[in-house]
C-alpha positions in Angstrom: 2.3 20.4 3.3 2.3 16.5 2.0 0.1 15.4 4.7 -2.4 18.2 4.2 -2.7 17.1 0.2 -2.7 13.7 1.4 -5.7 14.0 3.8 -7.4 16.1 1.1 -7.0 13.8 -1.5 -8.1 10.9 0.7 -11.1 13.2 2.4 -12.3 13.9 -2.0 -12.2 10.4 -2.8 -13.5 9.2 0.0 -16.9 10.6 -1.4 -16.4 8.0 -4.4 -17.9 4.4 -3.9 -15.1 2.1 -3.4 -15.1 -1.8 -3.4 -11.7 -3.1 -2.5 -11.1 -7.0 -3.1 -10.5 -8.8 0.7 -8.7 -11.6 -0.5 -6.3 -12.6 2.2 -5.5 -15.8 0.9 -3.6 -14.2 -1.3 -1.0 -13.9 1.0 -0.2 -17.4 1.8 1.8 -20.0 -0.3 5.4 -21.7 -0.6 6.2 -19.4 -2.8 5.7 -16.2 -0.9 9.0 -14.9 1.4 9.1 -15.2 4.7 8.0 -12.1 6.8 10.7 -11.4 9.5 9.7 -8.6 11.2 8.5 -7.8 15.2 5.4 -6.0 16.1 2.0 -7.0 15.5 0.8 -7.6 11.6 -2.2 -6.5 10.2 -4.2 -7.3 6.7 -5.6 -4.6 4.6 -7.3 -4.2 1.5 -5.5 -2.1 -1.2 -7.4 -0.1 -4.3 -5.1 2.8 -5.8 -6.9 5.3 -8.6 -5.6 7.0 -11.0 -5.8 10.7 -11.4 -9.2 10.7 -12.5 -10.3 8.4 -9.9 -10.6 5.4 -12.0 -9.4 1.9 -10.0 -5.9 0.7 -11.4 -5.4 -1.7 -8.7 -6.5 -3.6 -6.2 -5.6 -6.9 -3.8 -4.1 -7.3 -0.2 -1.3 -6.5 2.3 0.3 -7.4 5.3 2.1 -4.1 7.3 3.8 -4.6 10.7 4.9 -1.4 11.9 7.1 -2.3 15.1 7.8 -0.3 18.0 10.5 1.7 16.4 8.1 2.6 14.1 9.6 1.0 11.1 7.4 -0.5 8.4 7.7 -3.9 6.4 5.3 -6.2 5.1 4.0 -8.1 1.7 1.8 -7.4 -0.9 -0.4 -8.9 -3.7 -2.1 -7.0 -6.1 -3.5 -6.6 -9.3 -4.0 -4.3 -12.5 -8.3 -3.8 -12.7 -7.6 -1.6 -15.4 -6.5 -3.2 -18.5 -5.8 0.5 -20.1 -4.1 2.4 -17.4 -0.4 2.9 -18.1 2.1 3.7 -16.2 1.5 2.5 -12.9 4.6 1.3 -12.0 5.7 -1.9 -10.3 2.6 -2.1 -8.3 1.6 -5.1 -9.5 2.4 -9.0 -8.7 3.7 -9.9 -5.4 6.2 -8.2 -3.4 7.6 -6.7 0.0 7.7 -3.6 1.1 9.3 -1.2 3.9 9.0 2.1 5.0 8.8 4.5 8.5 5.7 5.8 10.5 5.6 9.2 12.2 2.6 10.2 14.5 0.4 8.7 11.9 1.9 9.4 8.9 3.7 6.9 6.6 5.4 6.2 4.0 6.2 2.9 2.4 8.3 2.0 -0.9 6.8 -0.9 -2.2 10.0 -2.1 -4.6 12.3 -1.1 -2.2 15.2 -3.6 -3.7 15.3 -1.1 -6.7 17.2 2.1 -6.8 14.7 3.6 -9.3 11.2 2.0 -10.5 9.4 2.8 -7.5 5.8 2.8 -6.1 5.9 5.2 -2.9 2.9 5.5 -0.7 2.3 8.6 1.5 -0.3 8.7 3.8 -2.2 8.7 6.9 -3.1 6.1 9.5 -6.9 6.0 10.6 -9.0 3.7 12.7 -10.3 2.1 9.7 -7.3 2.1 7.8 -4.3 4.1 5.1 -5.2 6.8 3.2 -2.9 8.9 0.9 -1.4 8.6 -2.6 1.0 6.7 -4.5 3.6 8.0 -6.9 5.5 6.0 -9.5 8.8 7.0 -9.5 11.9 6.8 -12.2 15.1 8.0 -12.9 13.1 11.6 -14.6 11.3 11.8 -11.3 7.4 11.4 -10.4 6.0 9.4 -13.7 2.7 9.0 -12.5 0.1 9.3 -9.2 -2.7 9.1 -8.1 -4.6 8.4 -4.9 -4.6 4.8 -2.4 -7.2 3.6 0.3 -5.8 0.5 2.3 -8.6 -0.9 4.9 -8.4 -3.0 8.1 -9.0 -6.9 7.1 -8.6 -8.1 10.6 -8.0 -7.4 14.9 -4.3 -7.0 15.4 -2.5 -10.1 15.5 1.2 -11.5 16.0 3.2 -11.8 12.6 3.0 -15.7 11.0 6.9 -16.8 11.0 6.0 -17.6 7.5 3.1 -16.9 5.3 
């Protein structure tokens, strides 16, 4: 039943114009962690919306998904919405992990916390993630709303550090 919502969501909001930032410089620096993962890395272009479909977010990942189908990768991204509130830890740098079945996923992107969460649950298309996000907190689901992450790049090996 999630992955049906998901797809719907993403299939409604795919009708909406969306102009994701495709910064992928973002990721580099010495103060970014290393990424030690196996499997082949890709970049992708993250927007997330609020409810209403407004843009809350926006910037960059890396996701390896490895042959086991475990996820982990970085992140850099941005509040475009000065007035949205409660998006969660969602913005800033950070890593994140998750698992991929068939093509759904799901990734936590704060997953050294126990509770202030971003989750992402979607599904896997040629041109990219599509799904929603929910912030997540000790009284449960806090807020949502709906994700688009696109292809940057061609599949390439994983940087031993970024």
């Amino acid at each position: 039943m999630r992955v049906n919502l998901t797809l719907l969501a993403a299939l409604a909001l795919s009708l909406v114009s969306w102009q994701c930032w495709d910064d992928v410089t973002a990721l580099s620096g010495p103060d970014f962690p290393e990424l030690l993962v196996q499997g082949s890395a890709e970049s992708y272009t993250y927007c997330a919306f609020d409810t209403s479909g407004t843009e809350v977010v926006r910037g960059v990942m890396l996701i390896v998904i490895d042959d086991s189908s475990r996820i982990t990768g970085l992140w850099d991204l941005h509040r475009t919405d000065t007035g949205a509130t409660m998006i969660g830890p969602q913005v800033g740098r950070g890593s994140l992990v998750g698992v991929r079945e068939g093509k759904s996923v799901w990734m936590n992107l704060n997953p050294q916390y126990a509770d202030n969460n971003v989750m992402l649950f979607g599904a896997i298309t040629r041109a990219g993630i599509y799904g929603t996000w929910e912030y997540i907190g000790f009284p449960g689901v806090m807020n949502r709303g709906a994700f688009r992450a696109l292809r940057l790049a061609e599949r390439r090996e994983p940087p031993s550090k970024l």
